[in-house]
N, C-alpha and C positions, 0 to 999 in steps of 0.2 A: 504494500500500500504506500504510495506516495505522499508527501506532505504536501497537499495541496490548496491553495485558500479556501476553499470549502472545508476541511476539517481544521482549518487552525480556527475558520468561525466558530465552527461548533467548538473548540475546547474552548476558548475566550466566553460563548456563551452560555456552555458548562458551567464554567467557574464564574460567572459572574449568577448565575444561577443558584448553585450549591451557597456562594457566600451569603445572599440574600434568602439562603431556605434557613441557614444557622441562624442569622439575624431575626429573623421573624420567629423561629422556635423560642432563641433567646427571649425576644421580647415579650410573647407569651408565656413564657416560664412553663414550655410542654417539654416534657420527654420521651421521644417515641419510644418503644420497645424493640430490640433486637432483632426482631423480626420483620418491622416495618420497614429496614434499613435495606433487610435481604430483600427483601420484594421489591421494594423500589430501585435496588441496584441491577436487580438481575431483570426489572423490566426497562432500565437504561441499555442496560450489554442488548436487549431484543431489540429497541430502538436502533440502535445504532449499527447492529448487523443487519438490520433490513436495509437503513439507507447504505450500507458498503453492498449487499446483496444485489440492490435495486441500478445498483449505479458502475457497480462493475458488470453484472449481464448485461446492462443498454449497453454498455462499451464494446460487448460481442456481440449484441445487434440481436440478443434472443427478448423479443419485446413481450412476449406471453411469461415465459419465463422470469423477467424481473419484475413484471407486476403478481405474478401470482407468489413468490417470494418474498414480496416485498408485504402483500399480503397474509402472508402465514406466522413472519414471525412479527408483524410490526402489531398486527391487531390486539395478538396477547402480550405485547410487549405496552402497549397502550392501555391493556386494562389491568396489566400489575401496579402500572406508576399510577393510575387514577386511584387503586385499591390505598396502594399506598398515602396516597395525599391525602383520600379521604380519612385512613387513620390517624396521620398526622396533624389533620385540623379540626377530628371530634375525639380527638384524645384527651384522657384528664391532663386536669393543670398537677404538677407534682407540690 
């Protein structure tokens, strides 16, 4: 995988991302649980191998093939992080 301005956006808005998800746990005074951590990390790794998925087949021009890939892992990659958020924002306050 090349370092290409496309993923140096994504880590820049990653990390501006993650900074701003501590900031607001901070200032709610929430603590997720260990688990919510998991789910939301590994529905990130599902995000992000769909867009390298979706974006290296277009480059071999298999155009059924990058959307339906891009659909299998992106959909449950999108509904771990939304599981996720929602535990982190109807979680007790500690």
């Amino acid at each position: 995988m090349e370092l290409t301005p496309l993923w140096i956006l994504i880590a820049i808005l990653l990390t501006v991302g993650f900074i701003q998800l501590l900031n607001w746990l901070k200032r709610n005074d929430r603590k997720p649980a260990w688990w919510v951590w998991f789910v939301g990390a590994v529905g990130l790794l599902l995000v992000l191998m769909a867009v390298q998925h979706y974006l290296g087949t277009l480059e071999e021009m298999y155009f059924t093939a990058a959307w339906m890939g891009a659909l299998i892992l992106g959909i449950p990659g999108v509904l771990l992080l939304v599981v996720s958020g929602w535990r982190m924002a109807a979680g007790k306050s500690s």
